[in-house]
C-alpha positions in Angstrom: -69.6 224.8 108.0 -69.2 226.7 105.1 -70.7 230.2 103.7 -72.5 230.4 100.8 -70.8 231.5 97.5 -70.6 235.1 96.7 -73.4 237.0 95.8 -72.2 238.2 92.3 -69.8 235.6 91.0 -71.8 232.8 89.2 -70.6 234.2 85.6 -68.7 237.7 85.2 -67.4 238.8 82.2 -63.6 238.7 81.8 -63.1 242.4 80.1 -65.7 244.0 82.9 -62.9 242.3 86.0 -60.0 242.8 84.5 -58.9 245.8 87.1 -59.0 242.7 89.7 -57.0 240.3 87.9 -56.0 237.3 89.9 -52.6 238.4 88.9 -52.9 241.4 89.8 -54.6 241.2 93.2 -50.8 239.8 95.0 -52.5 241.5 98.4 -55.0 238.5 98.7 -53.1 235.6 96.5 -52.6 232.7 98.9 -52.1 230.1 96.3 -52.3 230.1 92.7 -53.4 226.7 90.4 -50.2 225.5 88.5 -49.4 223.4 86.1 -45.9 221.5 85.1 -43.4 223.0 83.1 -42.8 222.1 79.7 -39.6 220.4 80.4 -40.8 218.7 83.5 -41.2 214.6 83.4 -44.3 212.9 83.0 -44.1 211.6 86.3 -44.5 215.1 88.0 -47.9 215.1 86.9 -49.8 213.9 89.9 -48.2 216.8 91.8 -50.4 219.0 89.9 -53.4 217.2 88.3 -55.5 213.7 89.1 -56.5 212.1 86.1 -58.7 208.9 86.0 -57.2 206.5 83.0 -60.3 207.6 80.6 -59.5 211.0 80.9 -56.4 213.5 80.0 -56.0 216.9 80.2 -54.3 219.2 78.1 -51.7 221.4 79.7 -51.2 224.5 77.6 -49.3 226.7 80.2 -48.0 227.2 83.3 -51.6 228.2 84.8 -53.8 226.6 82.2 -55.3 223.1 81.5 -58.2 221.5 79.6 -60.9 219.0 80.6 -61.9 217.0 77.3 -65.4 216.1 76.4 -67.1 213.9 79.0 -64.1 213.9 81.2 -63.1 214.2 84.9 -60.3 216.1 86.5 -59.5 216.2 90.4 -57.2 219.2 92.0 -56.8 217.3 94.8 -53.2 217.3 94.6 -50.1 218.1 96.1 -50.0 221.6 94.7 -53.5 222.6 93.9 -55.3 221.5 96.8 -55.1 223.9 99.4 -53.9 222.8 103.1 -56.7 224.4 104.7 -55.8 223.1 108.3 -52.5 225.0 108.4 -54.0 228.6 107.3 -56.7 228.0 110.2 -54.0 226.8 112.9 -51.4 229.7 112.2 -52.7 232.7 110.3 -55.3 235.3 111.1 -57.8 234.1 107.7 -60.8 233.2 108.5 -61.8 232.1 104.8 -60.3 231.7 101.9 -61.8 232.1 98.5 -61.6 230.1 94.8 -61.5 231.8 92.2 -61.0 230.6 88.8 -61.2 232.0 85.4 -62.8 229.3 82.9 -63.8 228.6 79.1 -66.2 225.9 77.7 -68.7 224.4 79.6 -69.2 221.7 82.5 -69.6 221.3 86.0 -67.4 222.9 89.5 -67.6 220.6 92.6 -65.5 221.8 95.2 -64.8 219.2 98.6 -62.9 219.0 101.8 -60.9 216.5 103.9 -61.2 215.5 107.5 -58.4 214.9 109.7 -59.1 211.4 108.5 -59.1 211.4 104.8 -63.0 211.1 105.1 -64.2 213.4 102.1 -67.4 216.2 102.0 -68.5 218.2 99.2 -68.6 221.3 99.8 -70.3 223.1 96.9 -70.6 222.8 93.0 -72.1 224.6 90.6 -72.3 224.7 86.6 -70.4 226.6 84.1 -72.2 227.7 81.0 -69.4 229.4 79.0 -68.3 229.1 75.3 -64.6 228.6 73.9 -64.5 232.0 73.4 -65.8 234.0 76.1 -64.4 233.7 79.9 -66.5 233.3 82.9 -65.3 233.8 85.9 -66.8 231.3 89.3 -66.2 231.9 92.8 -66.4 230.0 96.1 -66.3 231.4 99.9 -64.9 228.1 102.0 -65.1 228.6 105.9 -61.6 227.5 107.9 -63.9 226.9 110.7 -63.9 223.2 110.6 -60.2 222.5 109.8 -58.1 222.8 113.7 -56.9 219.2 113.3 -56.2 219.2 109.8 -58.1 218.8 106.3 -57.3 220.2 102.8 -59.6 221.9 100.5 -60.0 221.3 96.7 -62.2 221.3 93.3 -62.6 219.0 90.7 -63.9 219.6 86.9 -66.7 217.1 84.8 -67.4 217.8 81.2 -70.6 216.6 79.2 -70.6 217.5 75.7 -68.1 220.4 75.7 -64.7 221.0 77.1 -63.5 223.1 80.0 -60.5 225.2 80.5 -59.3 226.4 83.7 -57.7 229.7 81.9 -56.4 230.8 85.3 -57.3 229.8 89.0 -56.4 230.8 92.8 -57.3 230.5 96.8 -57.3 233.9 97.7 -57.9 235.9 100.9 -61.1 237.0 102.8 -59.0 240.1 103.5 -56.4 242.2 101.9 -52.7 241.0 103.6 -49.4 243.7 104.2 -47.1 243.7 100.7 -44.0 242.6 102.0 -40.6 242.8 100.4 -38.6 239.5 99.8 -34.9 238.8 99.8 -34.0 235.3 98.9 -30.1 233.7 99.9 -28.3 230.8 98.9 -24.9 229.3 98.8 -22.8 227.3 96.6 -19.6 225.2 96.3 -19.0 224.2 93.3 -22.7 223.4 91.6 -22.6 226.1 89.1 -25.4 224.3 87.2 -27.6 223.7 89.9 -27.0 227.3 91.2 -27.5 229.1 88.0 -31.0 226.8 87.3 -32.6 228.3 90.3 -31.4 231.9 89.6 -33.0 231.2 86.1 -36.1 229.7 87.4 -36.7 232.8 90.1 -36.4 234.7 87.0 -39.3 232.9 84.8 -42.1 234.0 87.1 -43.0 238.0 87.4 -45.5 237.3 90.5 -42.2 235.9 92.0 -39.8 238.9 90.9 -42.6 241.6 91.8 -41.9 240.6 95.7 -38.7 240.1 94.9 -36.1 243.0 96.1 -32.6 241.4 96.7 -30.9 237.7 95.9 -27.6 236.9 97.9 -25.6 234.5 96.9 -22.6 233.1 99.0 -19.8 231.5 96.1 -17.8 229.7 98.4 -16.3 226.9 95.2 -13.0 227.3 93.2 -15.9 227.0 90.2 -17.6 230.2 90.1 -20.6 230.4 88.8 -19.9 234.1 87.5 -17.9 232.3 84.3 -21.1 229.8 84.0 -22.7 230.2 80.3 -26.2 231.3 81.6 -24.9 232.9 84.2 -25.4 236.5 82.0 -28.6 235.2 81.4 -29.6 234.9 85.0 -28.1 237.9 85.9 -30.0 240.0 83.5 -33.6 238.8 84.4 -32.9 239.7 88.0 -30.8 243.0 87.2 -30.0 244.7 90.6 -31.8 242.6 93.0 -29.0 239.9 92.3 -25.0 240.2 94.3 -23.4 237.3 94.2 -20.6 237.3 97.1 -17.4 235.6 96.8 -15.8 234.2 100.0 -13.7 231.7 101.1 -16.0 228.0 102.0 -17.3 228.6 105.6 -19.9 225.6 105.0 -23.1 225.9 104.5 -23.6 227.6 108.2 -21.3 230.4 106.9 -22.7 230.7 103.1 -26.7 231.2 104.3 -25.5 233.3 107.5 -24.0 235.7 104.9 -27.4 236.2 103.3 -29.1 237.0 106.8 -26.5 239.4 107.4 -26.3 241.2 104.3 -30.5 241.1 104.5 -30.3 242.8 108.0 -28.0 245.5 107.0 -30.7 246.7 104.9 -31.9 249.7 106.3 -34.6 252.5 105.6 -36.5 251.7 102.4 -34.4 249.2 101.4 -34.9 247.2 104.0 -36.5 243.7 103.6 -39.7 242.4 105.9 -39.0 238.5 104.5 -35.4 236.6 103.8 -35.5 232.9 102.2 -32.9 230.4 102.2 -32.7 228.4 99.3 -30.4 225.5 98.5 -28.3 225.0 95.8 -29.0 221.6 94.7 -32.3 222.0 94.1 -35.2 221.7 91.8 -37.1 225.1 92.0 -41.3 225.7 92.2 -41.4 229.2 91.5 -44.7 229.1 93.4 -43.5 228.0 96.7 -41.6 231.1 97.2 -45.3 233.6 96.7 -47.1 230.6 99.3 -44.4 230.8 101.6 -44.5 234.7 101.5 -48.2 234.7 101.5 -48.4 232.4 104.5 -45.9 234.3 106.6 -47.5 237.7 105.8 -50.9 236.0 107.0 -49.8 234.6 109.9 -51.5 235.8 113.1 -47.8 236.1 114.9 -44.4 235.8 113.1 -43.5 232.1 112.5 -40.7 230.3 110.3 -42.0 229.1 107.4 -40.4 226.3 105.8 -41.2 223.9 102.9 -41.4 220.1 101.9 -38.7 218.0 100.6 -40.0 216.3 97.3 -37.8 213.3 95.7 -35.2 214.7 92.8 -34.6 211.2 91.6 -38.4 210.4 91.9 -40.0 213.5 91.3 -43.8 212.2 92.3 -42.5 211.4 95.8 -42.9 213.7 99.1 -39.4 212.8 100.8 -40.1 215.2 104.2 -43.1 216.2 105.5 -41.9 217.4 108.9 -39.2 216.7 111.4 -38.2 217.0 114.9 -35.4 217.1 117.0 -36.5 214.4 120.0 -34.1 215.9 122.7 -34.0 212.6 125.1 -32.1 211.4 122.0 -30.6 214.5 120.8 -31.6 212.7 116.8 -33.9 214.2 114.7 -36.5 212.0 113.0 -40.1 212.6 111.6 -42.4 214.3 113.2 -45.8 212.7 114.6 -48.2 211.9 111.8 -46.1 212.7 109.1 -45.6 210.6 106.3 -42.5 209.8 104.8 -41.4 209.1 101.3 -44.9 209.1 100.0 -45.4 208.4 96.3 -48.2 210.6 94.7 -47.9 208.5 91.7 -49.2 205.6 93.5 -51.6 207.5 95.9 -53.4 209.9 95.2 -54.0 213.0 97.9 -57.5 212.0 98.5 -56.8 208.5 98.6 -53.7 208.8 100.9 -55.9 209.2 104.5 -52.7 210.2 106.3 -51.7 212.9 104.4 -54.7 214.7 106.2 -54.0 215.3 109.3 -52.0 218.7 110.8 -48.4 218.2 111.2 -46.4 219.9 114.0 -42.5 220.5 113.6 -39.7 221.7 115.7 -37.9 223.0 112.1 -37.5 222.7 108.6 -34.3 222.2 107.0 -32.8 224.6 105.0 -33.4 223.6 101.5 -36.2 226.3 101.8 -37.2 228.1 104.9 -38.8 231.9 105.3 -37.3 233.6 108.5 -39.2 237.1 108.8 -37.0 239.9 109.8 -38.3 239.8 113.2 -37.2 236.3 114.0 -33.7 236.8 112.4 -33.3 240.4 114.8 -34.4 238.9 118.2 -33.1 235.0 117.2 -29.5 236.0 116.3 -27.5 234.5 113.4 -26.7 231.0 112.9 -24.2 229.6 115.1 -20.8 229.1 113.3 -21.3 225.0 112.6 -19.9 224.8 109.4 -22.5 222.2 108.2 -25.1 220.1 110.2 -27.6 220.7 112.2 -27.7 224.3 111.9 -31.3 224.6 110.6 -32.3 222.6 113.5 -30.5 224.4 116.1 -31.9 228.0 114.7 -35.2 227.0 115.0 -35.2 225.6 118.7 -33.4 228.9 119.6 -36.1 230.3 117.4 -39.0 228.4 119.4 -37.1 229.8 122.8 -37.5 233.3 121.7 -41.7 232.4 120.6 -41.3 231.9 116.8 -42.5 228.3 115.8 -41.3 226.8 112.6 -44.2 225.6 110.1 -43.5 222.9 107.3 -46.2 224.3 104.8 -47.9 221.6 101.9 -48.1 222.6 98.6 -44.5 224.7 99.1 -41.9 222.6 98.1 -38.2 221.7 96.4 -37.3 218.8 94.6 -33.8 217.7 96.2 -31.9 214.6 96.6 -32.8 212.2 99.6 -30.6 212.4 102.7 -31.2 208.2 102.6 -29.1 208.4 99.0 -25.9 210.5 100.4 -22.6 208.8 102.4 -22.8 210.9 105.2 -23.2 208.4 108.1 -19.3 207.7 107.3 -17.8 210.4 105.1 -16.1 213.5 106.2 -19.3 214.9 107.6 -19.7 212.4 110.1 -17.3 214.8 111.9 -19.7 217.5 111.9 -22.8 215.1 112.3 -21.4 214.4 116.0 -19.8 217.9 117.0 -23.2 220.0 115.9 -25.1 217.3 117.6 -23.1 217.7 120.6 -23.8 221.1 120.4 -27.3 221.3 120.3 -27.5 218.7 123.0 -26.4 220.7 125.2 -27.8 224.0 124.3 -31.2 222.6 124.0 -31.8 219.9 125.9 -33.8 219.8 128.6 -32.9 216.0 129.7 -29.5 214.8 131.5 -28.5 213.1 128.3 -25.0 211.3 129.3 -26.3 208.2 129.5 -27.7 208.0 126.3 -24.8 209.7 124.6 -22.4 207.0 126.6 -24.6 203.9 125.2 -25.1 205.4 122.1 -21.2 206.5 121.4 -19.9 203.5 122.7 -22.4 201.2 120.7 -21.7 203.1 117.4 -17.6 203.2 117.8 -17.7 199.5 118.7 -19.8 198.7 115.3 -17.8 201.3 113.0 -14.5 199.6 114.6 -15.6 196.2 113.7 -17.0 197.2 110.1 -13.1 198.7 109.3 -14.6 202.3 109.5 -11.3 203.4 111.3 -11.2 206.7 109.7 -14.8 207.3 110.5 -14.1 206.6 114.5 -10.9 208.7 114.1 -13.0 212.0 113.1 -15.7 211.0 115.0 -13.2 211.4 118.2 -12.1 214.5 116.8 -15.3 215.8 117.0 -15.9 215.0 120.6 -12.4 216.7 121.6 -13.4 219.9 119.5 -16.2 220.0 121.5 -14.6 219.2 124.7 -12.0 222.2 123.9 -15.1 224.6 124.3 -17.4 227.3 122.7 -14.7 229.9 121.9 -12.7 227.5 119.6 -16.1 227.7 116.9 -15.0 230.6 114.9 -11.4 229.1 114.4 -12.7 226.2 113.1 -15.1 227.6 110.9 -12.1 228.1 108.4 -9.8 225.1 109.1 -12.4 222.2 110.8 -12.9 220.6 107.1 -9.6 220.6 106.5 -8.1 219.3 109.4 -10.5 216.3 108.8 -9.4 215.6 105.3 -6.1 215.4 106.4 -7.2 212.9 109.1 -9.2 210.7 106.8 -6.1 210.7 104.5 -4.3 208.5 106.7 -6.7 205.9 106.3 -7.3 203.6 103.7 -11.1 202.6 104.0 -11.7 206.7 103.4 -10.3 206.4 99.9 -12.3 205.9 97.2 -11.8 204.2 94.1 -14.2 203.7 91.1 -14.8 200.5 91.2 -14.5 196.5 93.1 -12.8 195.7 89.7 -9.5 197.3 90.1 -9.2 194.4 92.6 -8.7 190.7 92.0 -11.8 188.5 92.3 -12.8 187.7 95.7 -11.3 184.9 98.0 -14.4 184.1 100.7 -17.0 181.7 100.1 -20.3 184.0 98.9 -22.5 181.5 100.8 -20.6 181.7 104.0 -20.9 185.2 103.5 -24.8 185.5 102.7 -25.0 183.3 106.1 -23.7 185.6 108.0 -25.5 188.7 107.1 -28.1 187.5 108.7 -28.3 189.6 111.9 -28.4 188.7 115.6 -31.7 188.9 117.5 -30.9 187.8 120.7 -28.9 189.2 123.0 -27.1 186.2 124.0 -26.6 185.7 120.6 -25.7 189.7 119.7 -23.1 188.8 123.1 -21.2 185.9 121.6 -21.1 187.3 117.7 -19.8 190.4 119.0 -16.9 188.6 121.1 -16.4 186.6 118.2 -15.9 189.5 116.2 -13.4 191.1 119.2 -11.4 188.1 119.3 -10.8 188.2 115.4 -9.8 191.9 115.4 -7.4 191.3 118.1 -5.7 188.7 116.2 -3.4 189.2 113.0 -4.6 189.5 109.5 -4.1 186.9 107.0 -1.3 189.0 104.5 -2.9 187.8 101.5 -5.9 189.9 102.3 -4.0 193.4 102.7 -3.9 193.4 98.6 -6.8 191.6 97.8 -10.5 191.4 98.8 -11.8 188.6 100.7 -15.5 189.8 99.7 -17.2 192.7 97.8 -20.2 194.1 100.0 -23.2 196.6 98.8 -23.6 199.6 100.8 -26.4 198.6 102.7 -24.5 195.1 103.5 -21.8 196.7 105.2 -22.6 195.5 108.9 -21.0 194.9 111.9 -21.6 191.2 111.8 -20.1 190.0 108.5 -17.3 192.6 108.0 -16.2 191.9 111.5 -15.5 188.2 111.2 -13.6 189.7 108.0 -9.9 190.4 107.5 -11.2 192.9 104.3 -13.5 193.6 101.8 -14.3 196.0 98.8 -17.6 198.0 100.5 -19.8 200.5 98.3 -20.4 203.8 98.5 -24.6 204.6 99.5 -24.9 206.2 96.4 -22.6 203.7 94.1 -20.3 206.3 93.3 -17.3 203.7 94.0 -16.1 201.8 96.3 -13.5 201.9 99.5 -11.2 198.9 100.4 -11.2 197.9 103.9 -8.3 196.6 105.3 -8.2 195.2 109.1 -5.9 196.6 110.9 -5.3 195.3 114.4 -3.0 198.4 115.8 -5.8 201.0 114.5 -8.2 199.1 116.0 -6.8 199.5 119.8 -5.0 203.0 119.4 -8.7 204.3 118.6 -10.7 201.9 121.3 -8.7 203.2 123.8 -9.3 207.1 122.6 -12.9 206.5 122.0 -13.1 205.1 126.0 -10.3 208.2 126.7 -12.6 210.7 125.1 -16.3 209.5 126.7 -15.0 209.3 129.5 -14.2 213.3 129.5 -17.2 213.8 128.3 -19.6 212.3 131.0 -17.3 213.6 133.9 -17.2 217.5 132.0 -21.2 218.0 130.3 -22.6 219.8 133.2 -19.6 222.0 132.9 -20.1 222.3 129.1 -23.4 223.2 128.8 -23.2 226.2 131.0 -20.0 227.0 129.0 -22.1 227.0 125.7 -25.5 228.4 126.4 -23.4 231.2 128.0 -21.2 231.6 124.7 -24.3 231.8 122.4 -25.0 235.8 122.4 -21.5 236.1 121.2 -21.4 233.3 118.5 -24.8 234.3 117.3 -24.3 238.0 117.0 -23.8 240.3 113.9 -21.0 241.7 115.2 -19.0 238.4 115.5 -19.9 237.2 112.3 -19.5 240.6 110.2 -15.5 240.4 111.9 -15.0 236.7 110.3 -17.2 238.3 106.7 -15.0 241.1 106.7 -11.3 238.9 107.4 
């Protein structure tokens, strides 16, 4: 149900409001309406405007945009619709207000979403303006109706004149606590990226007026101090920025410096809000004020953390929300969110799923609001180097009665996890360990028999596909574990390296830029395509995977140690054809190069047997282990530990 509009706001001049600027008001602001950026791609549009074919608007700024004559504009979009259902689930509004500043003349409809996708309008009203003068029209929208989901949005029509949307916002029914902001990231080696979002904080003045400190953790040989805009950067954000050099403690260690160095902030300079940011990503200023305004709404403190859009496809929501499912100990999406959606394509109020409510277990850390409050009675990240930190905080987080939220229309562009190597790189190490690790911290199920079947089932395939190096960290990561808790903060330092060194020793980890430094391949490409075909059956999965055994057992051909018997794509590289294989030229996921594997029948039993050696430690010790860890996490998590390894 919603309220009537305000008594007073069908047309008021500009020069009589102009002591309650939207801009001005940053007590209320919830959400302002945005535009792209000059230099953004065409195909970003549809995150901030829906045009039908006949019509298209005229962007002339960050917050303004034009309707032409007998045209049609919807702002039912990623960021200008407003995600009503969230605001009504988690913070104390009860309403929230539109207010937009317009020229020209035409028509206002607002509408809402069901759970659904159904659509209702709302309200609409005309606007009787000239090109010259401003009107200002506001609309009072009740969150009553919105528990299970539902967005809220207006859209423009124009007759005989145009209309410009000169500025626009959801605000508040009530006036929210001004909170002060400190944002942390950390970097290793991507000056560029690094100094882009340090620029692009700067562009804003909503963004710097909350804005009191900005950490960042330089952890490369590459510092982004000698970067040419780095000046630049550093003079928009004057005093609020430090940049810290350390040694690389992962990204664990890099964004556990900024919580530190937030919560040693006492007395008046003391922050109320700290913000992770990567540092490969594409920054919207604007997320950072709806992210702040969210949490400083919210009727009990909650993590706040944003979307995931799609660098390489920048009209594309990559993440909507995770969870960790802890019978598996994996994360995966959450329930009802959808994944890799392509506003491009389909629109918001044309994509029914994107309506309903979406509950998380965490966000990851490519943007995520802790308040001070979580951060003081959470603890610090545990020391995991990289992986599965963000999830782990935020169950330990849930424990201690802070939820995380994944908020629309706050967001990142970043590059998709489904585009990186890290199922077999050198962070498949940390992939296993950190999972390991959160198993049994968190997990309420007795999850050996899952790890077992899964381990074993994963070992066998990466053993068959010539992933030796791959299975060799992977076992290093169960022993680290198996040594215990205490042995963290040592290998916060030394872990990476000790795996490089590993992965050095074998040939399918070495990467080379391309299949042609190779002869041409020996094996028959139609033999091959056969056999990619995968298994179904068990019976038949049984007696291709003995097969395969048999074959590894036996001795290569020698011809095939210096030259390729077939070059395989990334996403070809399965147990089933490579294992009937004696090598092959395999790509990387993200066709960087490629990695020459070589059978190699000695590897392959010296690691079966320390995969079996090392599982079977590990069922007969996890009861013993988890009681080791939970015990261990006061002291891994506390500022004291972590301010002895920042000050070393």
């Amino acid at each position: 149900m919603t309220k009537a509009p305000m008594a007073a706001a069908d047309a008021v001049d500009m020069q009589a409001a102009a002591a309650d600027d939207v801009e001005q008001r940053t007590d209320r602001v919830l959400q302002r309406v945005i535009m792209p950026r000059d230099t953004d791609p065409l195909d970003v549009r549809p995150l901030y405007v829906d045009e039908p074919d006949s019509a298209h608007v005229r962007v002339s700024s960050r917050r303004s945009a034009t309707v032409p004559k007998s045209g049609r504009a919807s702002f039912a979009t990623y960021f200008n619709a407003f995600p009503a259902s969230y605001w009504k689930r988690w913070t104390r509004l009860e309403a929230v207000v539109l207010r937009l500043e317009m020229r020209g003349s035409g028509r206002v409809d607002v509408y809402r979403s069901k759970p659904n996708g159904d659509i209702v309008h709302l309200q609409g009203r005309p606007v009787r303006g000239t090109r010259n003068a401003q009107v200002r029209v506001e609309f009072e929208i009740s969150l009553m109706p919105f528990e299970d989901g539902g967005w809220i949005w207006f859209d423009l029509f124009t007759d005989d004149a145009t209309l410009e949307v000169v500025e626009g916002a959801w605000l508040a029914d009530q006036d929210l606590p001004r909170q002060r902001l400190a944002i942390g990231t950390t970097t290793f080696n991507r000056v560029d990226d690094c100094v882009a979002s340090l620029l692009a904080l700067g562009e804003d003045p909503a963004v710097l007026d909350i804005l009191s400190k900005v950490y960042v953790a330089d952890q490369g040989t590459q510092k982004i101090s000698g970067h040419p805009r780095f000046a630049e950067a550093a003079a928009v954000l004057g005093d609020r920025l430090r940049v810290i050099e350390q040694d690389n403690l992962g990204g664990s260690g890099g964004f556990t410096r900024a919580l530190y160095e937030s919560l040693e902030l006492t007395g008046p300079d003391a922050v109320d809000q700290i913000l992770l940011l990567d540092d490969d990503i594409v920054l919207e200023p604007d997320s950072i004020l709806r992210a702040s305004s969210f949490a400083r709404a919210a009727a009990a403190p909650v993590v706040v953390g944003s979307h995931m859009l799609n660098l390489q496809a920048r009209a594309r929501l990559h993440s909507m929300g995770e969870v960790v499912d802890l019978a598996t100990c994996y994360w995966r999406p959450a329930p009802d969110a959808v994944v890799n959606h392509d506003f491009g394509r389909i629109s918001l109020r044309k994509g029914r799923r994107l309506h309903k409510r979406v509950n998380v277990t965490y966000n990851g850390w490519w943007m995520c609001l802790f308040p001070r409050e979580v951060v003081q009675k959470t603890g610090l990240p545990l020391p995991l180097f990289i992986k599965w930190d963000d999830a782990e905080y935020s169950l330990r987080a849930l424990a201690n009665g802070f939820p995380t939220v994944s908020l629309p229309g706050s967001a990142v562009w970043h590059m998709p996890w489904t585009d990186k190597n890290d199922a077999t790189d050198w962070t498949a190490y940390f992939h296993l360990r950190n999972r390991l690790i959160m198993a049994a911290l968190h997990s309420p199920y007795d999850v050996r028999k899952y790890l077992l079947r899964n381990g074993l089932r994963i070992a066998i395939r990466r053993l068959l596909s010539m992933e030796y190096s791959t299975v060799a960290i992977e076992q290093k990561a169960i022993e680290d574990f198996l040594a215990g808790p205490q042995h963290l903060f040592d290998l916060l330092g030394k872990g990476l390296a000790e795996v490089q060194q590993i992965r050095r020793d074998y040939p399918d980890a070495q990467i080379l830029a391309s299949a042609r430094e190779f002869p041409p391949p020996t094996f028959d490409m139609v033999r091959a395509e056969r056999m990619l075909k995968p298994p179904v059956k068990p019976v038949i999965i049984a007696a291709r995977a003995s097969k395969a055994l048999v074959h590894n057992l036996s001795k290569p051909d020698p011809a095939a140690g210096n030259r390729p018997q077939v070059n395989v794509p990334a996403r070809s590289a399965l147990w089933f054809l490579l294992g009937n294989l004696d090598s092959a030229t395999v790509s990387n996921a993200d066709g960087s190069g490629v990695a020459f594997r070589r059978r190699d029948p000695k590897a392959f039993r010296e690691l079966s047997k320390r995969v079996v050696r090392n599982y079977r430690r590990l069922m007969r010790r996890w009861p013993a282990l988890r009681e080791e860890y939970r015990a261990a996490v006061p002291e891994l998590t506390s500022v004291e530990s972590w301010r002895r390894i920042f000050e070393k």
